[in-house]
NUKEMAR-934368 format. One record per residue (C-alpha): x negated, y negated, z negated; chain. Coordinates in steps of 0.5 Angstrom, whole numbers. Layout:
BEGIN
(atom (X,Y,Z),A)
...
//
This chain:
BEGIN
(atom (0,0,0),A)
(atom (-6,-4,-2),A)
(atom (-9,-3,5),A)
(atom (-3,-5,8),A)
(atom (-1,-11,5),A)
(atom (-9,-13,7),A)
(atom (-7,-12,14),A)
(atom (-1,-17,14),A)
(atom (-5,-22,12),A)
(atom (-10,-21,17),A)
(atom (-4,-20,22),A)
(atom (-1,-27,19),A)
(atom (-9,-31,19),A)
(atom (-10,-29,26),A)
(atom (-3,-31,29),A)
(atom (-4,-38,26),A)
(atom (-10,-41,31),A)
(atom (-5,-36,36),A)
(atom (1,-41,35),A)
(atom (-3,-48,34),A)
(atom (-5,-45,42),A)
(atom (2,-45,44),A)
(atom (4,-51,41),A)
(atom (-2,-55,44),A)
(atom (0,-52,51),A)
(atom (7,-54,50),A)
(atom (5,-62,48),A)
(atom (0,-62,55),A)
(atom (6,-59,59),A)
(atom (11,-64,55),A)
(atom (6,-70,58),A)
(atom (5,-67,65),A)
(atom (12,-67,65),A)
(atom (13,-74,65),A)
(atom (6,-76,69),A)
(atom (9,-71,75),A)
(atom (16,-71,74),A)
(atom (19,-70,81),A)
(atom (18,-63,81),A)
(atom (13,-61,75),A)
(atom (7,-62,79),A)
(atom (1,-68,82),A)
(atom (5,-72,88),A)
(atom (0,-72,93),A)
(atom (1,-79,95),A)
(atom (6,-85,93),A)
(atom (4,-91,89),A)
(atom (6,-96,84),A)
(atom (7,-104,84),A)
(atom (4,-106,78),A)
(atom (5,-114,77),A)
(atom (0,-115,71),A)
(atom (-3,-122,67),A)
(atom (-9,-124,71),A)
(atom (-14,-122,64),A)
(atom (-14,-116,66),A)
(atom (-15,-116,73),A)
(atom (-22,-113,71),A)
(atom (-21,-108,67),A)
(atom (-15,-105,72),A)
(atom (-19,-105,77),A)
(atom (-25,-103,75),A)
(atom (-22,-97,70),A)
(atom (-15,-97,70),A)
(atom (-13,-96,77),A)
(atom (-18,-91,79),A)
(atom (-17,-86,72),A)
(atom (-9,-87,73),A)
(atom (-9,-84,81),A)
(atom (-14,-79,78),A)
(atom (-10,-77,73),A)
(atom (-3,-77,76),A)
(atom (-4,-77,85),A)
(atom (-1,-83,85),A)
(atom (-5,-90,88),A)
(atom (-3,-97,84),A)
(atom (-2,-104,88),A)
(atom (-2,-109,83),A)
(atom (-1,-116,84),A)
(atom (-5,-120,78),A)
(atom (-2,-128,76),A)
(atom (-1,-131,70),A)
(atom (5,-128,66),A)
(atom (10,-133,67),A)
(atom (9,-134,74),A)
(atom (10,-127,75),A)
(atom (16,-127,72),A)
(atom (18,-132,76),A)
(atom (17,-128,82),A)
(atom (21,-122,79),A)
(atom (27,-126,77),A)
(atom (26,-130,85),A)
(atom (25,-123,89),A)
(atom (19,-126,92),A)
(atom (15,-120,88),A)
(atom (17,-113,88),A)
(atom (15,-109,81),A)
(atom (16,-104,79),A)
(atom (12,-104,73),A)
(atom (11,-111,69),A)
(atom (5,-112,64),A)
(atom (5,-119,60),A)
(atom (0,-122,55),A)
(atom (6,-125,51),A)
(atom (12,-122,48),A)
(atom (16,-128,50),A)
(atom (15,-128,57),A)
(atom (20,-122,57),A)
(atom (25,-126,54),A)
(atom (25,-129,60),A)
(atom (27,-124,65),A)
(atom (32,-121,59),A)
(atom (40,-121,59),A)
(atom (45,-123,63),A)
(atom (43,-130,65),A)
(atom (36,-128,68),A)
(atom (39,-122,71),A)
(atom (38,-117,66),A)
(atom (31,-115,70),A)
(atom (29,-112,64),A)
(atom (32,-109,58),A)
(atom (26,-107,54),A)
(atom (18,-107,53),A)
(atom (14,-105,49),A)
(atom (8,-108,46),A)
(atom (1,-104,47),A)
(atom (-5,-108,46),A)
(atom (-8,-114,43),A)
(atom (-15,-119,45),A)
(atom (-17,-125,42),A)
(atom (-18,-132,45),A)
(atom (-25,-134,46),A)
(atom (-29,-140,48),A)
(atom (-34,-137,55),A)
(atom (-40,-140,57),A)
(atom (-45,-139,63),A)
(atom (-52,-138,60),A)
(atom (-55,-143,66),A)
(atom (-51,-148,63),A)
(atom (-55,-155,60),A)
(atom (-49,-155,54),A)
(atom (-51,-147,53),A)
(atom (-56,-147,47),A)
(atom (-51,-153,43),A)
(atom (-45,-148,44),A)
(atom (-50,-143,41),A)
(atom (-52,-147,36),A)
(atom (-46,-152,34),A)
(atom (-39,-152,33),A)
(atom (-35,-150,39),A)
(atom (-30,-157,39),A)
(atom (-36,-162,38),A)
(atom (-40,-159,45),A)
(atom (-33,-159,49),A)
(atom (-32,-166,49),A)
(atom (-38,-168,51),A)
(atom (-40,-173,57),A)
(atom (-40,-168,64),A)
(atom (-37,-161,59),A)
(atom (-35,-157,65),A)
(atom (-29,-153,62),A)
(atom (-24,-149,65),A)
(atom (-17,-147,63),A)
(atom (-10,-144,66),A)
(atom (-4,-147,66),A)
(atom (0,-147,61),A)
(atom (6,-147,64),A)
(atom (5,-141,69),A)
(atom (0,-136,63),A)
(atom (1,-136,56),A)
(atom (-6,-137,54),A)
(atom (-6,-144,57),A)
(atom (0,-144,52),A)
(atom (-6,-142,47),A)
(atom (-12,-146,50),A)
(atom (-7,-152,48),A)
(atom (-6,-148,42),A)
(atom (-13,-149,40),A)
(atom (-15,-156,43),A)
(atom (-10,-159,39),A)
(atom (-10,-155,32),A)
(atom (-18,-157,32),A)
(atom (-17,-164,33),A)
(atom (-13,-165,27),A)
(atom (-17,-160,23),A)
(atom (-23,-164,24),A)
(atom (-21,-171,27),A)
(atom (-23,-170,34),A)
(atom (-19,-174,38),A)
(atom (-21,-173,45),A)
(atom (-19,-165,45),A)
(atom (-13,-167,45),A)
(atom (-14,-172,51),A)
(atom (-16,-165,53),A)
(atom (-11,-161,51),A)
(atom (-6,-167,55),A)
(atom (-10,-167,61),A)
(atom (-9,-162,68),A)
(atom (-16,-162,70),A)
(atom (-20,-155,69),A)
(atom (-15,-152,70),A)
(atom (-14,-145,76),A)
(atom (-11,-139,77),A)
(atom (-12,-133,71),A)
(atom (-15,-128,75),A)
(atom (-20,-134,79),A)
(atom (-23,-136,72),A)
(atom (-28,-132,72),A)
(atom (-31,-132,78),A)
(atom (-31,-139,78),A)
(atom (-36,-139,71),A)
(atom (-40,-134,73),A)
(atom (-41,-138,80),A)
(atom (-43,-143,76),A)
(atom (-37,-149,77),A)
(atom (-36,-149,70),A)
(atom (-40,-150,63),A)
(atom (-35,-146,59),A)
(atom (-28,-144,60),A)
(atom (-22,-140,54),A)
(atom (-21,-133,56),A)
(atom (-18,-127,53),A)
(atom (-24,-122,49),A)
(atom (-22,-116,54),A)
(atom (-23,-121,60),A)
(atom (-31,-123,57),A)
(atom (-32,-116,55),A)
(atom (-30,-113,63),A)
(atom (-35,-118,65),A)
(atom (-39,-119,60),A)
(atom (-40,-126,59),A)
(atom (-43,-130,53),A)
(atom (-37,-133,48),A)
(atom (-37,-135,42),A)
(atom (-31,-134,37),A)
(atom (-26,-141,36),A)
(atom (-28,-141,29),A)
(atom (-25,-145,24),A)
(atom (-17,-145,26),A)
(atom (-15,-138,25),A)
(atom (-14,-132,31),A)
(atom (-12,-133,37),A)
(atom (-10,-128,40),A)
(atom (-6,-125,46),A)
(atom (0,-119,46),A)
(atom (0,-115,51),A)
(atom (7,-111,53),A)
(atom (9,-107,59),A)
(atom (16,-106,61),A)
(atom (20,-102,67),A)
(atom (24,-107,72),A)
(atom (31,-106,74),A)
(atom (31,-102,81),A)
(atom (24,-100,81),A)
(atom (23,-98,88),A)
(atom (18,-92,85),A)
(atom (21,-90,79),A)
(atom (17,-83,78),A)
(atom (11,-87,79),A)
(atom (13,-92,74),A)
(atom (14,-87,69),A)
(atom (8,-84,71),A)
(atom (4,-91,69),A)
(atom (8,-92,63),A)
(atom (6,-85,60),A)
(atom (-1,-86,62),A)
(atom (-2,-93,59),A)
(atom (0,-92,53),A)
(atom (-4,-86,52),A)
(atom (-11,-83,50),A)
(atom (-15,-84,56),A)
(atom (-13,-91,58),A)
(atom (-13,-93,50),A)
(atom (-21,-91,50),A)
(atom (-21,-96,57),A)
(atom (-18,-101,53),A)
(atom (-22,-101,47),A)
(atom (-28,-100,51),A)
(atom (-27,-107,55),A)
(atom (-25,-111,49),A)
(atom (-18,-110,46),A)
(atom (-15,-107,41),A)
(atom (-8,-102,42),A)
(atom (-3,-103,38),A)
(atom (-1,-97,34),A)
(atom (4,-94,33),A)
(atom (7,-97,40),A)
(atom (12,-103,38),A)
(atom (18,-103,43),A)
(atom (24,-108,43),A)
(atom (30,-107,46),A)
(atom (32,-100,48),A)
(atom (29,-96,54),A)
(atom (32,-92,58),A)
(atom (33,-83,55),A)
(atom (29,-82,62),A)
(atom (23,-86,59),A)
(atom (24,-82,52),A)
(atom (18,-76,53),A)
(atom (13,-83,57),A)
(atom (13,-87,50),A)
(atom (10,-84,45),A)
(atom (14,-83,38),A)
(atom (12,-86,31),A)
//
């Protein structure tokens, strides 16, 4: 009887590696279910319209881009701006999307109820960056932003500095944000000259070009924008963290559904929050959804 129950349990031991087996097949075929969901298996073809806020322009299409059709078969077309202009364009049908990523929660609201066309009706929030201050190392003003406060070097005579429009992208909104705060903190008056002017300013996904291409001393940019592409920053100490929130959203009558399916499960997932960390930004976990996804969208975004 001894002998017998001495084999049970060795029975018992040996099945528990057995099931934590079946249970991971299980979860991985769960997962290719909503990455592959016309027939269960990899497309072998199709693409994706993506519409995403312009900082991350890099790291979608130097990482992400090439590690989603790797992994799902399907090809994205993606269309970088600043979040509020692309929502305009939603909103107009000047852009087709089939996928939307933001760097501001509000800017969802703006394409959400019955008076702006219901084109969405949930998002979830995935990733947070920093706002920062770039400069190009070849600057003149380079070792004073090294070396001074940032608020005492970007008002001086000649400073070439670099922004988005705050009515078309959050982080213009931010920028402003920034210039304003330090100028009653420490009694700069000239930042908010800055902050009121329109000169310096580009498109989002332009900005980097133009500081590595010298046009400019310095610019603000997102921490997942100077990691990408590895610029010099210094942190805007001395008015609190900045920060961009970025969400992800399916449009109304997305043209490619499966394939939007297939981004959202990918993006919100292991492998492309390695991509994530790895270029500067910081996931947001658990995954913060508002609104109420579609029950087709339950298996693409992770649970709590």
């Amino acid at each position: 009887m001894a002998k017998f129950s001495a084999m049970a349990r060795q029975f018992r031991r040996s099945l528990v590696p057995l099931v934590g087996g079946v249970l991971a097949l299980v979860a991985g075929l769960a997962t290719a279910l909503v990455l592959y969901p016309a027939s269960g298996a990899s497309p072998t073809g199709g693409s994706v319209d993506v519409l995403y806020a312009g900082s991350l322009v890099t790291v979608m299409q130097a990482h992400l881009d090439s590690a989603f059709q790797q992994a799902s078969g399907y090809t994205v077309n993606g269309v970088a701006g600043g979040s509020k202009e692309l929502a305009s364009e939603i909103k107009a049908g000047t852009q087709q999307a089939d996928v939307f990523i933001s760097a501001s929660p509000a800017v969802n609201a703006s394409l959400m109820g019955p008076a702006n066309g219901r084109w969405v009706s949930w998002y979830a929030s995935f990733a947070r960056s920093p706002l920062l201050l770039a400069y190009n190392p070849k600057s003149s003003f380079a070792h004073e932003l090294e070396s001074k406060p940032w608020y005492d070097v970007i008002g001086q005579s000649g400073f070439l500095l670099g922004r988005t429009d705050p009515a078309t992208d959050p982080k213009g909104a931010l920028t402003v944000q920034a210039l304003k705060e330090a100028a009653r903190t420490y009694h700069r008056p000239a930042l908010t000259g800055i902050a009121n002017s329109s000169n310096g300013e580009f498109p989002e996904q332009a900005l980097v070009g133009e500081l590595q291409a010298g046009q400019l001393d310095a610019g603000f940019f997102y921490g997942v924008e100077a990691s990408a592409a590895h610029l010099a920053t210094v942190p805007l100490r001395g008015i609190g963290t900045l920060t961009a929130t970025y969400t992800v959203t399916i449009a109304k009558r997305a043209p490619h559904a499966a394939a939007a399916r297939a981004f959202l499960a990918f993006l919100l997932r292991r492998k492309a929050r390695a991509i994530l960390v790895a270029n500067g930004m910081q996931p947001v976990s658990p995954t913060e959804v508002k609104g109420v996804p579609p029950a087709n969208l339950n298996g693409a975004i992770p649970s709590r």
